[in-house]
N, C-alpha and C positions, 0 to 999 in steps of 0.2 A: 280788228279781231272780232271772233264773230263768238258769244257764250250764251249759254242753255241754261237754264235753270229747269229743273221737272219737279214740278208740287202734287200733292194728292188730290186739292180740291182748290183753283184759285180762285173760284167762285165762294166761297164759304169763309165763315167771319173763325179767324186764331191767330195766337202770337208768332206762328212759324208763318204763314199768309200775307203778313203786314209787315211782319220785316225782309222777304225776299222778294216784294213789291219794291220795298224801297232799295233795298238793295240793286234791284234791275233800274231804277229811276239815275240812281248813280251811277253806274257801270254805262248807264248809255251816253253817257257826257261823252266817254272815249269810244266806247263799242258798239256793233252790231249787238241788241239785245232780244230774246226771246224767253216768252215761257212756257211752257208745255205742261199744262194740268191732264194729271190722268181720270182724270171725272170733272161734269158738266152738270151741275142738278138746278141748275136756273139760266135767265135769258143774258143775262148782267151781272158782273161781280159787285159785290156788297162794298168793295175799296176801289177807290179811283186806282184805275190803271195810269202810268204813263204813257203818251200818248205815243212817243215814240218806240214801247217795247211791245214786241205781237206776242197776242195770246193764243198760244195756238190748244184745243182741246184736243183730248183724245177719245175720251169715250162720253156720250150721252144719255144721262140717267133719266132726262126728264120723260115724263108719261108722254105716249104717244109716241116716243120717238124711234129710230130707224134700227139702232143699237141695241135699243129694250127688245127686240123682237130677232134680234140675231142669238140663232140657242147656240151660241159662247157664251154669251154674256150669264147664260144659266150656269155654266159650268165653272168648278172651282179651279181656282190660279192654282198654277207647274211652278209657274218661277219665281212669283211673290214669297216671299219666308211665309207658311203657317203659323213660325209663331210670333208673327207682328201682331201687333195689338188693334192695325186694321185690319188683318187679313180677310176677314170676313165680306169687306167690299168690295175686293179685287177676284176678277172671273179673268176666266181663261181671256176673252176678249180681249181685256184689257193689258193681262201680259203681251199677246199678241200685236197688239196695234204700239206698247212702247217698246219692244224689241225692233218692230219694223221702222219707228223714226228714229232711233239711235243706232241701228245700223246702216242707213240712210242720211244721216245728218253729216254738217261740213260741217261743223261749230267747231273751235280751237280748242274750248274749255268746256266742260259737262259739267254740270253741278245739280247733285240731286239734295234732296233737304228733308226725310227721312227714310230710316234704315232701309224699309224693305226697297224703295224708289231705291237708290245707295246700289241694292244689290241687282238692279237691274244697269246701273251703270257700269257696277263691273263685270257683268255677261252682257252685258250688249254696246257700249259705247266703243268707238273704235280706238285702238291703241293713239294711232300718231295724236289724238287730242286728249288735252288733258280733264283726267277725272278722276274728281274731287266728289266726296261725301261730306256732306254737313253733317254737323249730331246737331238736335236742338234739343233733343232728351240726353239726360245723364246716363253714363253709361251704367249705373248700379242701376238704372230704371230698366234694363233691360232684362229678359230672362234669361238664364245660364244656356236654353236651347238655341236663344235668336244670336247669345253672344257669340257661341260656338259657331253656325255658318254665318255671322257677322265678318268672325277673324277669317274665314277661310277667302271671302270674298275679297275683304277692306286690304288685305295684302296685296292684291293684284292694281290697285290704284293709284295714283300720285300723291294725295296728299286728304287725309280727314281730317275737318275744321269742326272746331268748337265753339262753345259761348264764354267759354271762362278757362281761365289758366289752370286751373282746381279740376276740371274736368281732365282738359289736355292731359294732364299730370297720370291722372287716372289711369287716362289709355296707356301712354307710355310702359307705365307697369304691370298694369293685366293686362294688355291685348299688345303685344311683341309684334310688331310690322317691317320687317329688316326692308330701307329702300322708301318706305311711304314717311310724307313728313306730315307728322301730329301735330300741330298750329292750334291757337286758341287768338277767335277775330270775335269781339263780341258784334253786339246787332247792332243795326242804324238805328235810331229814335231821331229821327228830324224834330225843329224846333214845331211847335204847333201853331195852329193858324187864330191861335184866342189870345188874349191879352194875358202875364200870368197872374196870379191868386194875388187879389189884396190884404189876402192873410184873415181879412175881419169877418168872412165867414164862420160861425160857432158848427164845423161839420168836420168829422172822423171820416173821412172817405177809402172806401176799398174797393178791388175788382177783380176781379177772375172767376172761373168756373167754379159751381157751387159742387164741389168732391171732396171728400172723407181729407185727403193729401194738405187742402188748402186752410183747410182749422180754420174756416168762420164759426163755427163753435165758440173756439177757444177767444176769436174777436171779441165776438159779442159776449162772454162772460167776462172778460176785463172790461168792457165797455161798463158794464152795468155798475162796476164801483167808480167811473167816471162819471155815469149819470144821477148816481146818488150822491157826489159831493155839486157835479154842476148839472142841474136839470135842462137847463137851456142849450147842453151840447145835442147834438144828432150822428149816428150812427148809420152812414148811405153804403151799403153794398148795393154793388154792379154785378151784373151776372146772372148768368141761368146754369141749371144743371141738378141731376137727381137730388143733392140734394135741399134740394128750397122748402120741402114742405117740414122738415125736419128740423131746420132750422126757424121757420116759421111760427113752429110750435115752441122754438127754446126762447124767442122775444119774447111772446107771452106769457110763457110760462115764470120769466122775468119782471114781465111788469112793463117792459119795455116796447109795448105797440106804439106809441104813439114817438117814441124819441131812436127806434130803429126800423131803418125799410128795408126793404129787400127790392130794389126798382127793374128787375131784369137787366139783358144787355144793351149795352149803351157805347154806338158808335159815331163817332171818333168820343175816345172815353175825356181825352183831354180837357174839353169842355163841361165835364162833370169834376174834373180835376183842382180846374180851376175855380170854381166855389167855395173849395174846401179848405182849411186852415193845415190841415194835418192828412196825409194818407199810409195806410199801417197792411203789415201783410203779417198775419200770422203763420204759415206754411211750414209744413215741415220738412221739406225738400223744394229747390227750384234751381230749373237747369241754367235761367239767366237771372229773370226779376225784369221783365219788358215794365208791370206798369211801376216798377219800382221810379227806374227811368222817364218814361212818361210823366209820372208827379212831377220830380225833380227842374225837369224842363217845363213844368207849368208850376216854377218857384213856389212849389210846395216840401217843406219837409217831411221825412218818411221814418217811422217805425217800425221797425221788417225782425221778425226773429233771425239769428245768426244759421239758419240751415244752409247745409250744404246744397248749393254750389257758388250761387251766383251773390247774395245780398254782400256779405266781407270785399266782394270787391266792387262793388259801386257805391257803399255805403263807406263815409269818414265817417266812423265813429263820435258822438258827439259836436260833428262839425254840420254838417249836412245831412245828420240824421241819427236813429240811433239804433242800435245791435242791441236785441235782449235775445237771452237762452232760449233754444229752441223747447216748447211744448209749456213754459213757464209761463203762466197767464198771472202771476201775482207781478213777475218784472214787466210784462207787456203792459198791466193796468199802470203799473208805475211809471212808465216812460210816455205812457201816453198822457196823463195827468201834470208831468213836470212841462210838457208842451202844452194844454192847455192852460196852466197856471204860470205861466211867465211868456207872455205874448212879448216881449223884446227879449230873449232867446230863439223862441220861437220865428222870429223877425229875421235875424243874425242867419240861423241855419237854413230860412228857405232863399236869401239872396245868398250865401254858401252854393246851397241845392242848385240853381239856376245856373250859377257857371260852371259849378262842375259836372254837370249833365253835357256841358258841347264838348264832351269826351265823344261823345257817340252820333256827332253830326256827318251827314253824308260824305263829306270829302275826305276824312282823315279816314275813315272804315273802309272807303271806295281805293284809298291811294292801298293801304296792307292788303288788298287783294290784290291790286298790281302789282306790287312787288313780290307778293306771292306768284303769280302765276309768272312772274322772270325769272325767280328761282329756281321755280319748278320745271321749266325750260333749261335752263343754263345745268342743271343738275342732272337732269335724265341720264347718261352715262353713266355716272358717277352711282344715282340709286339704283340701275337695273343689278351694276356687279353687286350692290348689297343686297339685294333681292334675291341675287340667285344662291351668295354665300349664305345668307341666312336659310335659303331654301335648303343644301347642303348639309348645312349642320343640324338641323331639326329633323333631316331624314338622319343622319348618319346615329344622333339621338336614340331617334326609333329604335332603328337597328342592332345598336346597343343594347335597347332593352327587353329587345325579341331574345336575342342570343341570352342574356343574362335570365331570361326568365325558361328560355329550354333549358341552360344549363341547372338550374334548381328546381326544375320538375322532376317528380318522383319518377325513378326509374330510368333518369336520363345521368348516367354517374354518382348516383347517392352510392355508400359504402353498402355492402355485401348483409352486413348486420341492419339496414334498414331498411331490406329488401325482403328479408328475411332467410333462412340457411341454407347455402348451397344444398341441390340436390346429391351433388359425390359426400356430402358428411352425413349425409340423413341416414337413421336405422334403414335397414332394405331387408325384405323378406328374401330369402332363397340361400340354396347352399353355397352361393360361391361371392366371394366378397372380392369387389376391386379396390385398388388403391387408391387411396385419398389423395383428389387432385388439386392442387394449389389453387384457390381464390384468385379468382380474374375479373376485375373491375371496368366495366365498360366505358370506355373513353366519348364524352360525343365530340360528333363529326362535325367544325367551324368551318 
């Protein structure tokens, strides 16, 4: 069987990047694999490729190149959503050149892995194969414009995959897809190639993009009553993003230059993982929690605020890690504190962490897409008639409430008194007076 994957950039370093790397690394054990990035801005991707899945690009940003000088490429994308939150990077070119490989392509299975890519699978990918939309964002992260031609799209497709059961759940109740199956597959996290944590590191490790969402703020101010009972702890964030200098300024402002860094991006993070005794995510939203996983598998325990989506379900509570309220930095200082002050708990929970992280190892993640895409075979039938019934009723819907709303339009059968008085009862000037004609109430026409 021969499957697709289409990413934005498979050249560039993100958690959506490195998990449908691996993803393809797996999938090729049994299948023909491919990937199709819609942008190229270097000569080499930043993550080992499998050697057996092709990359195929589609458009080329680097300077000089052949595409930079094609005026498409200046003009704004028809069929990307506007209001994707990359929109901005997709030009006309680019929709052009992936409509032409996805209606062009023999692949069995299409799978795009975000929204706006998503909705070029369902206007261009061809019916007899099946196609699938990843979310790897939450569907509350989206704007009510993008969810709106999201549902109109994501209905015409086989099946929309999740990271979390929490999300799936979501869809299910705001976004109605009579016929489409809503699945929740988390990500690969293969094991890593470093030895795990000997625990004896004294370092609080964290990573992701430095944005407002991920509250290293709120880190580094629980840190700071960790570093005042143990001066000898360190505080490593990983990461780049706007904003570093703002945070720069809150270690200092702390007191805390010398015992918090800020090290930039750091790949493969594992190995920065692995030094550390403890890794914590303050975040007040996350669609998965990749480097949640990532620690865990480099037998590190983790302190993640309970936000929605993803931490409640990789994290055992107290076993393997621990759930404090989200945006609470007095519970966050305290659970990071009872971790560094009991190094045999802390012991206990990161050989916990270490097995149950091969929840998310290639084979078992690689087999539920198999079986998905058997379902979703074996089922076809069975989802078009719900596709079409649901189509059916959501017009007949409509319809209902066109007719219900003519009928309660003024003027359209309101009584005679809220129209105001017939003209046969009104005074009338002149000498001769007709009879007063009986009230006729005008019926509308269904």
């Amino acid at each position: 069987m021969k499957i697709t994957l289409l990413l934005h950039n498979a050249y560039a370093i993100g958690g959506t990047i490195r998990t449908t790397l691996n993803l393809a690394a797996a999938l090729a054990d049994r299948h023909d694999v491919e990937i199709v990035s819609m942008l190229r801005h270097r000569e080499v991707p930043r993550f080992a490729v499998d050697p057996r899945v092709r990359l195929v690009p589609l458009v080329d940003t680097r300077v000089g190149s052949d595409d930079m000088a094609d005026p498409r490429f200046s003009e704004p994308a028809h069929d990307f959503p506007a209001a994707e939150k990359r929109y901005e990077q997709y030009s006309r070119l680019v929709d052009i050149r992936a409509a032409a490989h996805l209606r062009a392509t023999d692949a069995d299975v299409v799978i795009g892995t975000r929204p706006g890519i998503n909705v070029y699978v369902a206007r261009f990918a061809p019916h007899r194969a099946l196609r699938i939309a990843q979310e790897h964002l939450r569907h509350d992260a989206h704007g009510k414009r993008l969810r709106a031609e999201l549902a109109r799209h994501y209905r015409t497709l086989d099946a929309v995959v999740t990271t979390t059961e929490a999300d799936a759940a979501v869809y299910r109740a705001r976004m109605p897809l009579p016929g489409v199956r809503i699945q929740a597959v988390p990500n690969i996290v293969p094991a890593p190639q470093v030895p795990p944590s000997d625990g004896t590191g004294k370092v609080i490790a964290a990573a992701g993009r430095l944005v407002p969402g991920k509250r290293f703020d709120l880190l580094i101010e629980a840190f700071s009553a960790v570093a005042a009972k143990h001066p000898d702890w360190r505080l490593r964030i990983h990461g780049g993003g706007a904003e570093r200098a703002g945070l720069q300024q809150l270690i200092d402002g702390l007191g805390l230059g010398d015992r918090a860094e800020l090290t930039g991006p750091r790949s493969p993070i594992e190995a920065e993982f692995a030094k550390a005794a403890v890794v914590a995510s303050a975040s007040d939203a996350e669609s998965f929690g990749m480097t949640l996983v990532e620690a865990m598998r480099c037998g590190v325990p983790v302190v993640s605020t309970d936000c929605p989506l993803g931490p409640a379900e990789i994290i055992t509570d107290g076993t393997d890690g621990l759930l404090v309220p989200r945006g609470d930095g007095m519970a966050l200082a305290g659970a990071l504190l009872t971790l560094v002050e009991d190094p045999e708990r802390r012991g206990r929970m990161a050989a916990a962490a270490l097995h149950s992280a091969t929840r998310y190892d290639p084979g078992p993640i690689a087999a539920r897409y198999q079986r998905l895409f058997e379902e979703l075979r074996s089922t076809r039938r069975r989802r078009a008639l719900r596709r079409v019934l649901g189509w059916a009723r959501a017009r007949g819907r409509r319809l209902a409430r066109r007719i219900l709303t003519a009928v309660r339009r003024p003027g359209n059968g309101a009584p005679a008194a809220h129209r105001g008085a017939d003209p046969a009862v009104r005074g009338t000037t002149g000498a001769s007076s007709a009879p007063t004609a009986p009230s006729v109430t005008n019926t509308p026409s269904l």
